[in-house]
N, C-alpha and C positions, 0 to 999 in steps of 0.2 A: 293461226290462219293468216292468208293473205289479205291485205287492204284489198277490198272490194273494188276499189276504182280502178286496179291493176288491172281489170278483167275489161277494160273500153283498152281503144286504140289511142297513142298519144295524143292525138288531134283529138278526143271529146275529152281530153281532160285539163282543168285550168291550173295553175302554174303549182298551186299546193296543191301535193299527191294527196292529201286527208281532203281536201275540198271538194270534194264528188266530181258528176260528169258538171262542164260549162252549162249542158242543156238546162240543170235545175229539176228536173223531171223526178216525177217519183218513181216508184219501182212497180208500184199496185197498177198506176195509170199509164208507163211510157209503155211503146210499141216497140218492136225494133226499127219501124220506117223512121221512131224519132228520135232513137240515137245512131242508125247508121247514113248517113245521108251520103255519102261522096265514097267516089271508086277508093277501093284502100283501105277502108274506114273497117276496124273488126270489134268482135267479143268474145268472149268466152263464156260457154256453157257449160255446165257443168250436171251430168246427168249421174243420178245417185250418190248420194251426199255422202255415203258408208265406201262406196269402192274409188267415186272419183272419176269419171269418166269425163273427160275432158276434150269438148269439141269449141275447136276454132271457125266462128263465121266470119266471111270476109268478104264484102262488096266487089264485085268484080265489074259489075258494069248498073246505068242507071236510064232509066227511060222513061219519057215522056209519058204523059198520063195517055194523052190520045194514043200512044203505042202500045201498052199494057192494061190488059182488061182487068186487072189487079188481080187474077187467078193463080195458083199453087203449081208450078209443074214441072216435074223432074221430069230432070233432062238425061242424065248419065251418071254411072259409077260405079265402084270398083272393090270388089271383095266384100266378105260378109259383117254382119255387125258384131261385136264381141258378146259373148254370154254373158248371164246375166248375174249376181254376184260371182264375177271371175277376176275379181280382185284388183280390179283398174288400169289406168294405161300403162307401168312400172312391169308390173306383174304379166301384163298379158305379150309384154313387148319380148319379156327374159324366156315365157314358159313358152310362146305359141308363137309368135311374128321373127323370132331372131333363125329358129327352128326352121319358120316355114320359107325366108328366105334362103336359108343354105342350103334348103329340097330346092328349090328353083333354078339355084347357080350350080350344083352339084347332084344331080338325081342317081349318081350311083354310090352316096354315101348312105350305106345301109344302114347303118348304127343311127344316125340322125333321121334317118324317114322312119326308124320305128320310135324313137325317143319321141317324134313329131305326133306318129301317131298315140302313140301310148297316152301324150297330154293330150289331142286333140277329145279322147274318148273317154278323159275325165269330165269333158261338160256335156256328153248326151242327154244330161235330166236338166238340161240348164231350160228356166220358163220358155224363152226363145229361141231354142234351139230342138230340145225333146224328140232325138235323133239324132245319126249322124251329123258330128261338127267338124264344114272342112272351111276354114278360112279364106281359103280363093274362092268360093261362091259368092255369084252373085249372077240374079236373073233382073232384068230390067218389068219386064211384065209383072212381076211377082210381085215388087218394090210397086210398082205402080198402083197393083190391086190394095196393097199395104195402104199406101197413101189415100187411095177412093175408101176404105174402110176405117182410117184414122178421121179424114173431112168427115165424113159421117156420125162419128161417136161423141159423146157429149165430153165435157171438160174433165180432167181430174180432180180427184178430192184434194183438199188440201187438209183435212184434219184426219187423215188415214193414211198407215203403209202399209203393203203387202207383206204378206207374213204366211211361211208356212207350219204345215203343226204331222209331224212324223210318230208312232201310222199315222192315219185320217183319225183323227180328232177336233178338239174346238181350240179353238185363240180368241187371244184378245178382238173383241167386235166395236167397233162405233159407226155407228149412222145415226145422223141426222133427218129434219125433214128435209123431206125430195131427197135420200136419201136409201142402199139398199145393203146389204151386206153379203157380197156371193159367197160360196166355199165351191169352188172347182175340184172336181179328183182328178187327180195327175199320175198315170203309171211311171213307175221307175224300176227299172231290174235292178238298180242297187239299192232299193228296199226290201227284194223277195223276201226277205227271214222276214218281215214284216206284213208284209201280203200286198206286197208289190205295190202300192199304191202309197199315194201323200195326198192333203188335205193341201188347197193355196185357197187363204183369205184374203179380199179386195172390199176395201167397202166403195162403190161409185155412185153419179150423179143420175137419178131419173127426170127429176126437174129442168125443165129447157133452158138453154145456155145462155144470160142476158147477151143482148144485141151489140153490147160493148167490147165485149171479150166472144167472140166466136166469131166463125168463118161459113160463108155457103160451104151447106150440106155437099155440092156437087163438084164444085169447081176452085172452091179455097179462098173467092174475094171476099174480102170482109167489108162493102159497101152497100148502102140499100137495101139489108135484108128486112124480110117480110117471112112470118112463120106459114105453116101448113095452115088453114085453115079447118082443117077437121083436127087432126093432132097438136095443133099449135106449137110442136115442139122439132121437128124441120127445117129448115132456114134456108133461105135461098134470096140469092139476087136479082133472079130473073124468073118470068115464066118458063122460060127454054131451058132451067138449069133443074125449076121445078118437074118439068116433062120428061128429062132425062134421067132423073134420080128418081123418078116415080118407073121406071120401066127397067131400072137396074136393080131394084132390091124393094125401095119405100111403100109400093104397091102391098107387099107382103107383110112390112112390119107397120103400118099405118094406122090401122087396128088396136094393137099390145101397146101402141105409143101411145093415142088417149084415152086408152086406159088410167097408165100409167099418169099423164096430165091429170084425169079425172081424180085420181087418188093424191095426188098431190095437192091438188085443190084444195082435198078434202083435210088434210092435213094443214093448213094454209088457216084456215077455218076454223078449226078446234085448239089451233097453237100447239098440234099435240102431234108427235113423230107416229107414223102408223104402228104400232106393237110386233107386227109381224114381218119387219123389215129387215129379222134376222135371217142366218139359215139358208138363206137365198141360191137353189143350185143352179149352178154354172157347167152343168156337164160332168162330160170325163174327156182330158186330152190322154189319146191314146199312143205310147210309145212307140213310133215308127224307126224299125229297123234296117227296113229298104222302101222303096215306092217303086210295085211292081212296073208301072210304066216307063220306070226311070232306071233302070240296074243299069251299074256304070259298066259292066261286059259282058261281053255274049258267047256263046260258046266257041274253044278255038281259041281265046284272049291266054296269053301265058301270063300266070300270075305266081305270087309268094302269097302263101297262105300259113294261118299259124298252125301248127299239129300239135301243141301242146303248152302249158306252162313256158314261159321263155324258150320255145323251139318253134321254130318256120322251117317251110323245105319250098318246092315251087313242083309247078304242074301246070295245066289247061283245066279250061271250065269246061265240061263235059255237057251240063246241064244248067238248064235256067230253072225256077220254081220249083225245086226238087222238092219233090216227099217222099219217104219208107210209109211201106203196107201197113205197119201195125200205129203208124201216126193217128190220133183221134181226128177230129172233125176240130176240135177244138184248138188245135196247135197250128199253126201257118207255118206257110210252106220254110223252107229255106232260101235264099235268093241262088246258091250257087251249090251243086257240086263238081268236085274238081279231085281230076286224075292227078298224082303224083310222078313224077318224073321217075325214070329208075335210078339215079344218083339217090334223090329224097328217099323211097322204097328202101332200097340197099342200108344207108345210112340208119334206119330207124327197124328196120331187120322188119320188114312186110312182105311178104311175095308181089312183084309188081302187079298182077291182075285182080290184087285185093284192094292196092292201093287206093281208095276212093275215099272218102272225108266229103264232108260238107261244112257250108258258112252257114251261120246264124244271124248274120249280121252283115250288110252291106257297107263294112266298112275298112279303113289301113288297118285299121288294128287286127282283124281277120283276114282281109283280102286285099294284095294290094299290087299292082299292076307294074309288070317288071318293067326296068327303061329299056327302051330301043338299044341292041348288043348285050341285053345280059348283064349280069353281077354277079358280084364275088360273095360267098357266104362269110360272116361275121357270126360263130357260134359261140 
């Protein structure tokens, strides 16, 4: 593995590369305000220790204290975040990013925008993603709601990893006190022979987050905070921040929170982990296929769509939210059906006023929108 000091910018580090950062700072107690101080200044993160995900921070500019309210706030950015065991920055550059810039600079290379698609639709069932994965997304709003529901959630475990257990079954569990263990059900259609569904174990924190290491609940400063007074387990900097995060959500969970204090407490007290801090259900995330408010075309769009095992042909979306008559109640719609061309028809021997097909799935690897002039088939 690499020397760990490698991971500071040459300026925090003293002249022997074995001799840590100049700061002296420990690891349990620095901030990043106390090892990056000056424009320039970076480090490196490293997100999941198994795949490697390696992000570079870098100081870009630095401001006055009377200038900054010491608050969290994304600003801008670009493309989506990689899934999640998708096998690190190496991997994801070779199978999905090298891919997705040759669709960019060449959009009428067909072999490459299905080669694109084809990996892109190996991480539908990825935690983070549990749907269509298109690499150039990226909503600003979105990332932002993201960010107001990360300030808000308590710290990570650090004597726990996520683990999942195929079908739904049990894994390995540990919690602590102030401690809970969820098991979330997760749909996957590459589970069906199994019954569509997976088990994902978290053990996380109910215990509120010392004042040391956490951020307001609302706004992301890490100064001055003061808990809820009913829940104790809330943090805020301000009353203004308290007023604002109570009429965005905290109103609702304010409740279930001292509770949850109260039980802690109570474990606090007998030295003893609550017994029933296993098990813990987390829901079901349910595999979205499309988001009816969102289909990326409308009827009239000329698209390539697949007709079979390694065969595409192309047509028009005829229809949005298609169903057939003899569909249950229980199966969702289709996002598209789509007329085939009489080239495609011809080619696969259908009468053209039969030709109709539908998608299952709102995505390239089913549907995938022709470039401006047309293409050439690659069969």
């Amino acid at each position: 593995a690499a020397d760990a000091t490698s991971w500071l910018s040459p300026s925090l580090l003293s002249e022997d590369p074995y001799a840590g950062p100049k700061s002296g700072l420990k690891p349990e107690s620095a901030t990043l305000g106390d090892l990056l101080r000056n424009v320039g200044d970076y480090c490196f993160y490293n997100y999941d220790l198994g795949d490697g995900w390696i992000h570079r921070l870098t100081v870009e500019q630095v401001v006055s204290v009377e200038e900054s309210d010491g608050s969290v706030v994304l600003i801008e950015g670009a493309m989506r975040c990689p899934p999640e065991d998708g096998g690190g920055c190496q991997q994801y550059q070779e199978e999905i990013l090298d891919l997705y810039k040759e669709q960019m600079e060449n959009p009428f290379n067909v072999e490459n925008a299905r080669e694109l698609a084809e990996a892109c639709f190996k991480h539908r069932g990825g935690l983070n993603v549990n749907g269509s994965f298109r690499p150039g997304d990226f909503d600003l709003l979105e990332r932002k709601l993201a960010l107001a529901e990360a300030l808000s959630s308590r710290n990570s475990t650090r004597n726990s990893v996520k683990t999942f257990a195929f079908p739904i079954g049990n894994a390995f569990e540990q919690a602590r006190i102030g401690q809970i263990s969820v098991v979330t059900k997760k749909q996957d259609d590459r589970f069906d022979h199994m019954g569509g569904f997976a088990s994902f174990h978290e053990t996380i924190n109910v215990k509120p987050d010392p004042l040391d290491a956490t951020l307001c609940n609302q706004c992301g400063n890490p100064n001055d905070l003061k808990a809820c007074s009913r829940c104790h387990s809330a943090l805020y900097c301000s009353r203004d921040c308290q007023a604002l995060h109570w009429k965005a959500g905290h109103k609702k969970k304010c409740k279930k929170e001292m509770v949850a204090y109260e039980k802690y407490q109570g474990e606090l007290k007998r030295n003893k982990a609550d017994p029933n801090r296993f098990g813990i259900s987390g829901g079901t995330l349910l595999q979205k296929r499309y988001t009816p408010g969102k289909l990326r075309f409308q009827v009239g769009d000329k698209v390539e769509c697949m007709i079979g095992p390694e065969q595409w042909g192309t047509g028009r979306i005829v229809r949005c939210l298609y169903r057939e008559d003899d569909w249950p109640l229980s199966k969702e719609s289709a996002p598209y059906q789509i007329k085939l061309d009489r080239k495609t028809a011809d080619r696969v021997g259908i009468p053209p006023q039969y030709a109709l097909i539908y998608s299952d799935w709102d995505d390239d690897i089913k549907v995938r929108k022709l470039p401006d002039g047309g293409m050439e088939y690659v069969d």
